[in-house]
C-alpha positions as CSV (number, residue, x, y, z in Angstrom):
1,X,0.0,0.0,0.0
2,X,1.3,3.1,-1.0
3,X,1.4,6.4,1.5
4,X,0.6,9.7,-0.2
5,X,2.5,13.0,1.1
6,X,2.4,16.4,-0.4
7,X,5.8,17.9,-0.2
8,X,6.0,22.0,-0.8
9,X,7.5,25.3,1.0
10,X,6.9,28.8,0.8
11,X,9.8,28.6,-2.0
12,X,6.8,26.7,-4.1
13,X,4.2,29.4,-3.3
14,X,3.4,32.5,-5.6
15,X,1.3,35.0,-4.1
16,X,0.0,38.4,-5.4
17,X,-2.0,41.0,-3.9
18,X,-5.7,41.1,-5.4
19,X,-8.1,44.0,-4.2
20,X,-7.9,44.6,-0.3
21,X,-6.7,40.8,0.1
22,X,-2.3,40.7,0.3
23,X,-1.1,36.9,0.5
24,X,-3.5,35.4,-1.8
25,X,-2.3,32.2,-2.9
26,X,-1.8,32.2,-7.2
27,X,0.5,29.7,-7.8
28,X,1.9,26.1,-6.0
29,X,4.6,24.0,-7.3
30,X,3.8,20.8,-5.7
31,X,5.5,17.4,-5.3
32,X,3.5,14.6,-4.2
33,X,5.4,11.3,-3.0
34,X,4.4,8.3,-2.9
35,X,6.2,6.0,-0.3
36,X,5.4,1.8,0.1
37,X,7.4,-1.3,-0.2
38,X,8.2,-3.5,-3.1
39,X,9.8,-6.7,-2.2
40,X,10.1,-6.1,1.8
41,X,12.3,-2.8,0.5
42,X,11.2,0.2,1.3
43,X,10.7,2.6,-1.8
44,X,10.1,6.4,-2.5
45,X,8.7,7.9,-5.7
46,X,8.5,11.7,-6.5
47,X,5.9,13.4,-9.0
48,X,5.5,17.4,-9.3
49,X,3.7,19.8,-10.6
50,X,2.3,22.8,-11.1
51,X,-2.0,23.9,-9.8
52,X,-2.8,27.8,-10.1
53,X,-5.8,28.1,-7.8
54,X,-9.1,29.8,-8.1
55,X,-9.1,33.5,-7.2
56,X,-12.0,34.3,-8.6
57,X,-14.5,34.1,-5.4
58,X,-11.8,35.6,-2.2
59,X,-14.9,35.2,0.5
60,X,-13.4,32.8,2.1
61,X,-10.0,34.2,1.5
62,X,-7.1,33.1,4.3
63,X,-3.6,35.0,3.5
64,X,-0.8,32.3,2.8
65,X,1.0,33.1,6.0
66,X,-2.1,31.4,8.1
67,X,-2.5,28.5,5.9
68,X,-2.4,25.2,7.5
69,X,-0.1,22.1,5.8
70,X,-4.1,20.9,5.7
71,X,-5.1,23.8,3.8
72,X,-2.5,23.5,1.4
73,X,-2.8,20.1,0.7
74,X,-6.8,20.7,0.1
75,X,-6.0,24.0,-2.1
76,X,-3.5,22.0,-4.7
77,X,-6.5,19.0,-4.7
78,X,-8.9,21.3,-5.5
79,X,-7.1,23.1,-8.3
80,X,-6.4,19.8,-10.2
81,X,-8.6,19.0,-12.8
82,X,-11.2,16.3,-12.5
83,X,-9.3,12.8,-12.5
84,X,-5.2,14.6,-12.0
85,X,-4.5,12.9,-8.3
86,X,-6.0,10.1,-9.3
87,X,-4.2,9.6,-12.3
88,X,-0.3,10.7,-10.2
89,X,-1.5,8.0,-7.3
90,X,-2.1,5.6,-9.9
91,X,1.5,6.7,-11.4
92,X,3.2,6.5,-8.2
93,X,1.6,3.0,-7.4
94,X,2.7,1.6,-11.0
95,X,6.4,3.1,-10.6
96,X,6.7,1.7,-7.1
97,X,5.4,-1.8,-8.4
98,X,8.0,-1.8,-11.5
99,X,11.2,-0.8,-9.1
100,X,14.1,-3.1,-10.0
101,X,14.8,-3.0,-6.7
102,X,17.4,-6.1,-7.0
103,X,19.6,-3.7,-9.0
104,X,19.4,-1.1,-6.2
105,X,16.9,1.6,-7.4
106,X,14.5,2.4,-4.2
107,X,14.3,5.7,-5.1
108,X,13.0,7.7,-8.1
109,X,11.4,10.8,-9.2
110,X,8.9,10.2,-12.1
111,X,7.1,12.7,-14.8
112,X,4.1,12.5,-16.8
113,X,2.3,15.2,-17.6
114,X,-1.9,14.8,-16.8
115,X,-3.8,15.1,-20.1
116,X,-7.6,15.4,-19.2
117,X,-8.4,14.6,-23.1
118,X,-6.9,11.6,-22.9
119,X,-9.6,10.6,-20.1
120,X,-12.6,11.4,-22.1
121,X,-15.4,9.3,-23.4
122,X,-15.4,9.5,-27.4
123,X,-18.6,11.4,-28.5
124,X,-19.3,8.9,-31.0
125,X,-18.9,6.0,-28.6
């Protein structure tokens, strides 16, 4: 079983000032690892990306400086499209389940970029 954990730091966080609200949160370059065991070794995977959240409603605004590690990680799932974690979970699983790890790899960062087209149902299906 694989253990998801979002990995970021105010290094990975844009913010702008938008109307009366300063520390709004416009960009997050996030990595998500994905840590389990393949063959009784321990194994860690690494995936990242990029989410720009919605600014277009601030009601609810909280300024990036009194963010929770909770809020964060709710904030990046929210601004992926319809089927993204999914899809990286279901990358990290497959990369930790092909690890040589015999040869010695238990460690890898792995890239593919989500493509929500390539999810869709065919109209003429």
């Amino acid at each position: 079983m694989t253990t998801y954990t979002w990995e970021f730091d105010q290094n990975s966080v844009k913010t702008e000032t938008i109307g009366s609200n300063s520390g709004v949160v416009v960009q997050i370059d996030w990595k998500l690892k994905g840590s389990g065991a393949k063959d009784g070794v321990d194994v860690t995977v690494i995936t990242s990306g990029t989410v720009y959240p919605d600014t277009s409603d601030l009601s609810g605004f909280v300024a990036f400086s009194d963010l929770t590690q909770a809020e964060m990680e709710t904030m990046i799932a929210e601004s992926m499209q319809t089927g993204e974690l999914s899809f990286y979970q279901t990358l990290l699983d497959e990369t930790i389940s092909n690890m040589d790890v015999e040869e010695g790899f238990i460690n890898s960062n792995v890239f593919k970029p989500f493509n929500a087209s390539s999810n869709q149902t065919l109209p003429f299906v």
